[in-house]
N, C-alpha and C positions, 0 to 999 in steps of 0.2 A: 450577400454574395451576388456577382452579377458576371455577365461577359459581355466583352466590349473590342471595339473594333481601335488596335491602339498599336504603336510599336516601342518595342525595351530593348536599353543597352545594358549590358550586364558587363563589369570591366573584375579580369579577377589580375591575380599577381602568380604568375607560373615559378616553382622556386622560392617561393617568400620567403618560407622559414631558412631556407640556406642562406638568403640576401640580407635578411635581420640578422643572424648568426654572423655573417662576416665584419655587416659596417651596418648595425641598425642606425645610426644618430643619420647617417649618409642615405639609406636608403630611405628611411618616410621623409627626408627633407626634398627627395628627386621627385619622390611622389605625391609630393604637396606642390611643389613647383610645377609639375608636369600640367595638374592638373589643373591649379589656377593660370599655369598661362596658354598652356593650348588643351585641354582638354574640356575645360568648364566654358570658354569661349567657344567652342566649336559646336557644344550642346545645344548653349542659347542661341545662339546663330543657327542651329538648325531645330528651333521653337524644340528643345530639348523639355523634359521634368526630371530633375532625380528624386527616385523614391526614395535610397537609402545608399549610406555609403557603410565600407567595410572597410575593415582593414589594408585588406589587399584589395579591393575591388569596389564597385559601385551599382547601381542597380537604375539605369532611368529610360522612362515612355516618352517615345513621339506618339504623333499623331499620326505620321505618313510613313511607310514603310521607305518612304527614296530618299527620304529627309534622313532616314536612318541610316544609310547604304552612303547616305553624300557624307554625312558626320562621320561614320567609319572610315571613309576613304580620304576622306580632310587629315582628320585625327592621324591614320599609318602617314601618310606623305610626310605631315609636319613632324612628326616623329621621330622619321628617318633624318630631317633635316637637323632637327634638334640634335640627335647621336651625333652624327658628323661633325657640328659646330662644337662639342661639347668638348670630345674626344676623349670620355673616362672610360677607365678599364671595363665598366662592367656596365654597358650602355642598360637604360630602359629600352626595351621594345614589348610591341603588343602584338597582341593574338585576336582575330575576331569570327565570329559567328555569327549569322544571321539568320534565321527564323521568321516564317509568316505562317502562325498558324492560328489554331484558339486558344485562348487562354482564360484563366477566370478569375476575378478579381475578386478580394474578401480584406476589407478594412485598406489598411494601406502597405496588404501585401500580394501579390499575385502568384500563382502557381499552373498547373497543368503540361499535358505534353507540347503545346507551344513554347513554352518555358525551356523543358527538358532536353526537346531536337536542341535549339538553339545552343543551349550548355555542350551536349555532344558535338554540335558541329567547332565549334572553338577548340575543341581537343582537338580535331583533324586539321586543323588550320595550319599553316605553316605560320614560323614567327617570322612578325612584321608582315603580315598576310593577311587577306580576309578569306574567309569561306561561308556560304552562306545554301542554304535550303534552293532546292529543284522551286517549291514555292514563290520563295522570295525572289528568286531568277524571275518567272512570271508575270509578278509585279512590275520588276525595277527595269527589265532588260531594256534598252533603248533611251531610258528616262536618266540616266547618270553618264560622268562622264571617265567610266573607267571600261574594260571589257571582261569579257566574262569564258571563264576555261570547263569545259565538262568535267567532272573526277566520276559521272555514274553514280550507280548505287552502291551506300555506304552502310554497314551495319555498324548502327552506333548501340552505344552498350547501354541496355535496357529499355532498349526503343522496338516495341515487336517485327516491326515492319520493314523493308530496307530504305532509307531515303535517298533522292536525289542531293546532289551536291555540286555547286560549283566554286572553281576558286576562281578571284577577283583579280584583274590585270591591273596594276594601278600606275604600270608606264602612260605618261601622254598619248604616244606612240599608237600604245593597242585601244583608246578609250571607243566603244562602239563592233569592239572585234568579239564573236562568239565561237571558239573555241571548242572542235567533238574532245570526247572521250577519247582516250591513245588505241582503245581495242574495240569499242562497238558505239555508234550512233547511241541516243539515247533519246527519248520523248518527254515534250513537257507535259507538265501537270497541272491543271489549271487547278487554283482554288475554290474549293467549294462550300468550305463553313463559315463559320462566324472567326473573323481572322484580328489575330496580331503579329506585326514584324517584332523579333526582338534579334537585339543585338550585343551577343555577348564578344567581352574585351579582355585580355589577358595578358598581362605583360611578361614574355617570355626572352632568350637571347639568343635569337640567330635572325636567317634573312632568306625571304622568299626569294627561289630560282627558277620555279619547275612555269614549262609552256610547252604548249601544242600544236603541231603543225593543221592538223583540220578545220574547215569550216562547218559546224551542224545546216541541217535545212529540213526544210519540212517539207514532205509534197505538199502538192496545192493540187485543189481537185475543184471542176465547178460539176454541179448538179444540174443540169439542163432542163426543161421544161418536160414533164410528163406530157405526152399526148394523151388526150382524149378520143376515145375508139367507142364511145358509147352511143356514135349516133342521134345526139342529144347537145346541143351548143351547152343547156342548160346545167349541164354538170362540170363546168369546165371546172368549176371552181372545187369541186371534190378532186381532182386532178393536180389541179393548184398545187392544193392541200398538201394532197402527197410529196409533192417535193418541194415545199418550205417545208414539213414537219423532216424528211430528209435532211434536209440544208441544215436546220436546226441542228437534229441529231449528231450530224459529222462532224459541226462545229462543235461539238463539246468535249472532243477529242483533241487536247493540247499537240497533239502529235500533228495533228492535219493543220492545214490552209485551206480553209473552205470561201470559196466567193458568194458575194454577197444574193441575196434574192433578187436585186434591181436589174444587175447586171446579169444576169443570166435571163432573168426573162424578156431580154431584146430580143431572143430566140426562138422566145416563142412561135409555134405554127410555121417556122423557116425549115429547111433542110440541112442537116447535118454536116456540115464543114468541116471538120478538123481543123484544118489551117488555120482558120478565119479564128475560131474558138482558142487556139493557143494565141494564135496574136493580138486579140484583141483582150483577153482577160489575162493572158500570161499563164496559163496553167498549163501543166504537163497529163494531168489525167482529165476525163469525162466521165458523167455516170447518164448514160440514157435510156430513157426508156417510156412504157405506155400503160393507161389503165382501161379498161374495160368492165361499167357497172352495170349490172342487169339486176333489178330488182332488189336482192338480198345478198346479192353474191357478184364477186367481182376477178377480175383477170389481172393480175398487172406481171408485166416484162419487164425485164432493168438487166442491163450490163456495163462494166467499169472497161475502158478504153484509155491506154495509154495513145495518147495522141502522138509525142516522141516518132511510133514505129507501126499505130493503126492497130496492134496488136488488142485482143479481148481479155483483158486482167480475167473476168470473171463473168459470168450470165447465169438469170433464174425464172424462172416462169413461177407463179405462186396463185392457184387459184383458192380462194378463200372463202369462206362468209365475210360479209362488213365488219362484224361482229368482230374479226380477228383480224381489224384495221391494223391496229398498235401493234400483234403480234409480228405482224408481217414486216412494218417500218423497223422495227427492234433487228428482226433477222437480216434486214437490208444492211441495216447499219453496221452489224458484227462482219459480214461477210466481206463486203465491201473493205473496212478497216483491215480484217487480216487479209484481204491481198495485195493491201500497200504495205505491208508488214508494221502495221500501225496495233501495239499493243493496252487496250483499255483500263486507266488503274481501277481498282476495285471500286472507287468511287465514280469515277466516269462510267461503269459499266450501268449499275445502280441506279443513273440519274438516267442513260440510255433506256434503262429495263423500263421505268416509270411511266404508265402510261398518263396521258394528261386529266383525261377523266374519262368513266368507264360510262359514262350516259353517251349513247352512239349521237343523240338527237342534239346533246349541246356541244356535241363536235361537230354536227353539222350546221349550225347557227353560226356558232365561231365563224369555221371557213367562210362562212355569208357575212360574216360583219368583215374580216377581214377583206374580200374583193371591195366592199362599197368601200370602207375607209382607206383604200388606194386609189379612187376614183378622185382624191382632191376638190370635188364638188364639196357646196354646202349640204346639198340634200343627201349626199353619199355619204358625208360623215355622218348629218344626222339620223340617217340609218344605220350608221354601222353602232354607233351608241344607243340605238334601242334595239340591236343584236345581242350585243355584245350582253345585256341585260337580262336577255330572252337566255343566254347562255350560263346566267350565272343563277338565273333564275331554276331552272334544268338542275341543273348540277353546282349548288352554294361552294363544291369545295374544289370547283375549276378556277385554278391559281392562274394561271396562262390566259383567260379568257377577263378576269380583273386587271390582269398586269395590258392585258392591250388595250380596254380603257383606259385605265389610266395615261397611257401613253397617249390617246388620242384626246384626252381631256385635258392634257397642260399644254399639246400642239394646240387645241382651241383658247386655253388661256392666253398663252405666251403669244399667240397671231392676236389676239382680242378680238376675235369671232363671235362678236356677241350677237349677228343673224344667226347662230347657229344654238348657242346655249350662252345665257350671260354669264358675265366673268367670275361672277361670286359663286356661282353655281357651280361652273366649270373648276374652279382652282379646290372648292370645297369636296367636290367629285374625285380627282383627281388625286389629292392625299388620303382619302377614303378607299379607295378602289387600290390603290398601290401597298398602301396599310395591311388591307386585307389579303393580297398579292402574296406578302412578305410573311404572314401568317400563315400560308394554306404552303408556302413552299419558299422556306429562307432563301434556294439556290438561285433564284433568276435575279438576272442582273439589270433586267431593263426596270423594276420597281425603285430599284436605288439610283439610277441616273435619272427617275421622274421627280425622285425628291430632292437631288442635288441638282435641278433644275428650278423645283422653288425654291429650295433655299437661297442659294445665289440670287435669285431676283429680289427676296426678302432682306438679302445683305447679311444673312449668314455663313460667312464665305469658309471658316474652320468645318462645321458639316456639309455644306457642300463639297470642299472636297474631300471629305471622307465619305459619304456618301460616294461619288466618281473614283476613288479608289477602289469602294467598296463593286462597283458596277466589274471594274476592269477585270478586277480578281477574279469574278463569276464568269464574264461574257467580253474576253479580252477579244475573243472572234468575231465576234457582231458591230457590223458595220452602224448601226444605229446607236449602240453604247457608246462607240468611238465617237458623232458625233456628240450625242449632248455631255459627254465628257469634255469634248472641245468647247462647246460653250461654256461650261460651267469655269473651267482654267482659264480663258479668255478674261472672264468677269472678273471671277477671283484674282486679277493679274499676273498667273502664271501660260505667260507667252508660250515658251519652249514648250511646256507640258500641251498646251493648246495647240500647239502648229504641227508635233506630232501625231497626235489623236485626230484631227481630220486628216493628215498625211496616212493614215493606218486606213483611217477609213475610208481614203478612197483608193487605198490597194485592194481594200477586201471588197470595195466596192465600186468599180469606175462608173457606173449611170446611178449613181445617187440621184435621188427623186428631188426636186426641184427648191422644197425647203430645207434640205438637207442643204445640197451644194450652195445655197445664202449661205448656211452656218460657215462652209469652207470658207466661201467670198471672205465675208465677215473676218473672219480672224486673221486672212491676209492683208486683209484691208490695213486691221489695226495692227498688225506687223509691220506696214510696210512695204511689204512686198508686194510693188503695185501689178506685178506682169501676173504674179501669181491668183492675185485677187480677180483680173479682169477677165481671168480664162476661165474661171468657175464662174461669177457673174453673169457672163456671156452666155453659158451654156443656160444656168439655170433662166434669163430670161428667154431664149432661143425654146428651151422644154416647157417654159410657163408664159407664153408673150404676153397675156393679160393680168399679170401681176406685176405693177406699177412700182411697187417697194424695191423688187431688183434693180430696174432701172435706175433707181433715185442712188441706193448702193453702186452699183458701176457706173455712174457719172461719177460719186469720189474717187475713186480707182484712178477714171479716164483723169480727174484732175489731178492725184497725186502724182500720174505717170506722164503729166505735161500735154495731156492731147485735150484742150481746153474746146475745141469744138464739138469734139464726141461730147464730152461734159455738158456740153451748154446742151446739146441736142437732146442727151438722153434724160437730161432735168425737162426737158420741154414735152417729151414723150411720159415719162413719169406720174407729170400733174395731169396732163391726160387724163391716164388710167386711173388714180388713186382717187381723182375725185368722183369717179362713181360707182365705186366700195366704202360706204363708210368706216369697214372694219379695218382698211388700210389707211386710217389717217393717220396712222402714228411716224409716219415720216415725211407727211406733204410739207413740212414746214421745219428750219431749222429750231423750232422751240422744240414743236412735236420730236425732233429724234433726241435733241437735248435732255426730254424727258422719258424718251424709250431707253435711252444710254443710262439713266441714273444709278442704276446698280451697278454703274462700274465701280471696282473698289480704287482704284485709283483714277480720279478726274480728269488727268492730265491727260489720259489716254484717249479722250476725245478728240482734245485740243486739234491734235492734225488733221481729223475726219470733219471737225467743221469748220474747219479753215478750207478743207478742199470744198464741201457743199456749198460755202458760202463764196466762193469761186466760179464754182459751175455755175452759181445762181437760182441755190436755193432758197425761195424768201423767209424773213424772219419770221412770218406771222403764215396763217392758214390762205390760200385764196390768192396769197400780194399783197393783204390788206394795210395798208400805211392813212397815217392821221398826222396831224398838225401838235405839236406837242403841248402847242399852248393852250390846246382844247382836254390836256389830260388830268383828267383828275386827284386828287391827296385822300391818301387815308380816311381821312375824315370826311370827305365830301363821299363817297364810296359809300364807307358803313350808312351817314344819311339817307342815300338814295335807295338803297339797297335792305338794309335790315329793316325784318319785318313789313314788307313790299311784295306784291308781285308789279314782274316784269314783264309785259306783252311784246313781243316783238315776232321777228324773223331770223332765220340760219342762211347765212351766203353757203352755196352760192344758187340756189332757185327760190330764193325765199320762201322756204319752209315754213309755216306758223309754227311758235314755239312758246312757251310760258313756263317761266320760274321762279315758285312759291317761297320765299323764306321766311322763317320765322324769328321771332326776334333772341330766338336761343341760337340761330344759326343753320337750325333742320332745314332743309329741303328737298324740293322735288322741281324732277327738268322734264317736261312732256314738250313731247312730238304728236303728229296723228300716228306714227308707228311707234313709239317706246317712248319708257319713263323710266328717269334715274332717280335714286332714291341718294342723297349725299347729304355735305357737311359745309356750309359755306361760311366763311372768314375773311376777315381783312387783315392784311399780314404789310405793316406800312404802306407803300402807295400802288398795294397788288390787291385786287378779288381773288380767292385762290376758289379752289371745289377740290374734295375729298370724296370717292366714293370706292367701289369696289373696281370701276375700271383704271387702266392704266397701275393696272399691281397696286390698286390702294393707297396711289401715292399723291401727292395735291396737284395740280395744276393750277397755276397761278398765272395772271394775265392781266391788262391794263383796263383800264375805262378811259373811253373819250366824250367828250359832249360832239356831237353830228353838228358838223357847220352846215350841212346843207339842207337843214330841217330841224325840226325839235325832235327830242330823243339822244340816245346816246348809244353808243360800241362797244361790245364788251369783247375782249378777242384775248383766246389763250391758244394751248398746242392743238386743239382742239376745234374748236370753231369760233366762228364770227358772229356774234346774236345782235340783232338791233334792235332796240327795245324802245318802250316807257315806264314810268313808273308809275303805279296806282296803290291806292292805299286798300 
């Protein structure tokens, strides 16, 4: 018996026994037909399983709950098309329901109340309709191309609980449209277990009519920067605290629009505007306020401001011990929600009540890992990962204090910051710390976007995005889930899913931190959409001037959008920078991005990114470096020179002493005076390749030339330029 993150169609026959009773030979012949020409087609086109089929019905799992939602909505359209064409008395039509909950799986049948909602909601479905869970809304909203109607809560029969419900628009017309309730607004509900979409189908006979003239909406509220009143620079960061653990909190409220941490702390230490704060984040409310720590015991003010009209939603003054930190953030959170008339389901309330860990000492460690590992230095991170340490060290069952290592362990991997922690260390870190994340507290969403970040780089693109599903369901609010969601669909080549997820994220978040906004760049880029790539590029190098990688990214931009001089310029500024970061070589050279790109699951999706670098004039090799081809060497002369040799030389471009040992099983080792890789070295027909832990593990392969203008030779991959000899 296990549970598993999955989505199911359930297809039943509404009437059966009346449909066999009139024309049984007529009726399983429609139903055989239906099925093999649009029903079975529409499954496997959207990576469909059937478990089981029925008489009247069938029973099959996706993997993605929108996959499930597009196949529902494929399935009714062709449907209706079919009846039309058909024109028989007693058309087929179907019934659907859609479910995203938990469910548990035993052999090769599944059960539980995931199951169950789903079956329920199909009963309320109009026929030739879909309807589908508050849940699955969650999920799917924005990501398909039909629109969506409120129906409220529904009590479906034998379900304790009432659920949300919405019915599915599947005019062209309304696709993207969200639809209130006819009598009251209603809140979403973010997902918070171990989830599956299912999707039950029923074939019934009549035709969906029912629509709604309202648009739902959420306030949107930002969290303004706590002042600091304690007289002390040195506690700013307890101050921080409090309002990202805020931020946090009100994000977990499907009901609200909460702005992201970035963007509100441009605020910080400024003077209260209102104006400024509505137009520059878009929000309609504010929450501001101030902490004061003295010893043991602390002060803090906070009040909710409708910007709209200046008016004071709400005010509290709260003096406390430290001690009744959490209590206090918990009562901010409740009080604040009910004066936007934002009601908390019993699940959200729960996940609000939970404090992160009851050790005061490894809450304040956190808060110190977090300020350094926002500093974007090396020595910032490297501090903030032996906080972060110190934090879990404190308190082993601080879930939140693993999950932001983790997070900060695969931003070291995925940059290959290996001045900071090497990559094997780092990637090894990084699904340990998230592991453990996910065990101490299934509900955070940032452990599952760290691992459908490695996956995807591993080229396991079916759990990454499940994994990124699984993020969105948890932390559809979090401007950080949003991105590496974006990456991860990026890879996986799901574009639209990708251009959304950083579009979200930088609603919830306009000053994205500088690596972030590449992620944006980035998926513009490979869109296409040059205007949009170049205005995120822009900013993140204008926010990061000494990071050379963006630059090298906004020259393809500047080339795909035809401004070939910015291109040439900003490739010229680029190599600049990058060559004196080693950890940025992964794009000084078109081999090097050829080989950062690798996990793209489709190939082709380069093609127009290095056609624009190689445009701008980015060179093929590291440095510029170019040789005479008649000086290059064959397989065979390669393995000679090489297996079982060291090789003394130098690294362009200061000529670094370097030396690499190989043995004649292929082990080796590459020293510098500062580092030593430990790899796998091969000849792969008329290529040297190297294997090791950096560059994701994946080979680097590169030419040899014999040196016209000396004895020795050149070894040059995405990586470096070594000039060597050979000795025995």
């Amino acid at each position: 018996m296990e549970r598993r993150l999955t989505a199911i169609l359930a297809a039943d026959v509404v009437g059966y026994s009346k449909l066999m009773g009139e024309n049984e030979l007529g009726t399983l012949e429609g139903l055989k037909r239906c099925r093999r020409e649009l029903i079975d087609p529409e499954i496997k086109k959207h990576h469909g399983r059937t478990i089981k089929l029925m008489g009247d019905g069938a029973l099959v799992e996706f993997a993605s709950v929108v996959d499930a939602v597009q196949c529902a909505a494929a399935i009714q359209r062709q449907m209706a098309e079919h009846n039309r064409d058909a024109a028989v008395a007693q058309p087929i039509r179907l019934r659907i329901g859609v479910n995203l909950g938990d469910i548990i799986v035993e052999g090769d049948d599944i059960y539980g109340d995931g199951v169950n909602i789903a079956a329920r909601l199909q009963t309320i479905a109009e026929p030739g309709g879909i309807c589908i869970s508050g849940t699955a809304f969650d999920h799917a909203a924005h990501k398909v191309d039909v629109g969506f109607a409120d129906l409220g809560e529904q009590r479906l029969k034998n379900i304790a609980d009432p659920a949300r419900a919405y019915r599915v628009l599947l005019d062209p017309a309304d696709a993207g449209k969200i639809l209130a309730a006819p009598r009251r607004p209603r809140s979403r509900v973010m997902v918070l277990t171990g989830l599956a979409a299912l999707l039950i189908v029923a074939l019934v006979a009549t035709v969906l009519t029912w629509r709604s003239p309202a648009v739902a909406q959420r306030p949107t509220v930002a969290v303004l920067p706590f002042a600091n009143l304690s007289g002390d620079p040195g506690q700013d960061y307890f101050a921080d605290g409090i309002t990202e653990d805020l931020i946090t909190d009100l994000a977990k409220l499907s009901g609200l629009e909460v702005i992201a941490r970035n963007s509100v702390f441009a605020y910080k230490g400024k003077p209260l505007v209102l104006a400024d704060v509505r137009r520059n984040l878009g929000v309609r409310y504010a929450v501001d306020g101030s902490v004061r720590r003295t010893g043991d015991q602390m002060r803090l003010n906070a009040q909710l401001i409708d910007i709209a009209t200046g008016d004071t939603l709400w005010a509290n003054r709260f003096d406390r011990g430290i001690a009744d930190v959490f209590d206090v953030q918990d009562e901010m959170s409740r009080d604040i929600a009910q004066a936007l008339g934002v009601h908390a389901s019993a699940t959200e309330s729960a996940r609000m009540a939970r404090p992160p860990t009851a050790n005061l000492e490894a809450y304040d460690t956190y808060l110190r890992a977090e300020r350094e590992a926002r500093t974007g230095r090396g020595d910032g991170l490297r501090e903030a990962l032996a906080l972060y340490e110190k934090a879990q060290d404190l308190d082993p069952t601080f879930a939140e204090a693993f999950a932001a290592d983790a997070r900060l362990s695969v931003y070291v991997w995925r940059a290959a910051s290996d001045d900071i922690i090497q990559s094997a260390l780092a990637r090894k870190r990084a699904y340990e710390k998230a592991s453990r994340a996910l065990e101490l507290d299934p509900d955070l969403s940032s452990p599952y976007a760290v691992l459908g970040v490695m996956q995807v780089i591993d080229q396991r693109y079916e759990d990454a995005i499940a994994s990124a599903e699984h993020a969105l369901a948890l932390g559809s609010g979090d401007a950080a889930t949003q991105i590496a969601v974006g990456y991860i669909q990026l890879f996986a080549g799901n574009h639209g899913d990708a251009a959304r997820a950083v579009e979200t994220a930088l609603k919830l978040d306009p000053n994205l931190a500088p690596t972030d906004r590449e992620v944006v760049g980035v998926v513009f880029l490979f869109l296409g959409e040059a205007q949009k790539a170049i205005e995120n590029l822009e900013r993140a190098r204008d926010d990061a001037p000494e990071a050379g990688s963006f630059r090298i990214l906004l020259a393809a931009a500047y080339a795909r959008d035809g401004r070939m001089e910015d291109a040439k310029g900003a490739i010229a500024d680029g190599l600049r920078l990058v060559a004196r970061t080693e950890s940025l070589a992964r794009l000084r050279s078109l081999a090097a991005v050829r080989n950062h790109y690798a996990h793209l699951r489709n190939a082709e999706d380069l093609v127009p990114v290095m056609d624009a670098l190689r445009r701008a004039g980015l060179p093929e090799w590291p440095f510029g470096f170019t040789a005479d081809e008649q000086d290059r060497l064959n397989g065979a002369e390669i393995a000679s020179l090489v297996v079982g040799k060291t090789l003394k030389g130098s690294l362009e471009p200061d000529g670094l002493p370097a030396i690499m040992q190989v043995e004649r099983d292929g082990t080796a080792v590459f020293r510098t005076m500062t580092r030593m890789t430990t790899e796998k070295v091969y000849v792969d027909r008329d290529l040297l390749c190297e294997r090791s832990e950096n560059m994701f593990g994946r080979p680097d392969c590169g030419l040899v030339y014999r040196r016209s203008e000396g004895a020795g030779y050149s070894f040059v991959n995405s990586g470096k330029v070594f000039h060597f000899v050979a000795v025995n």
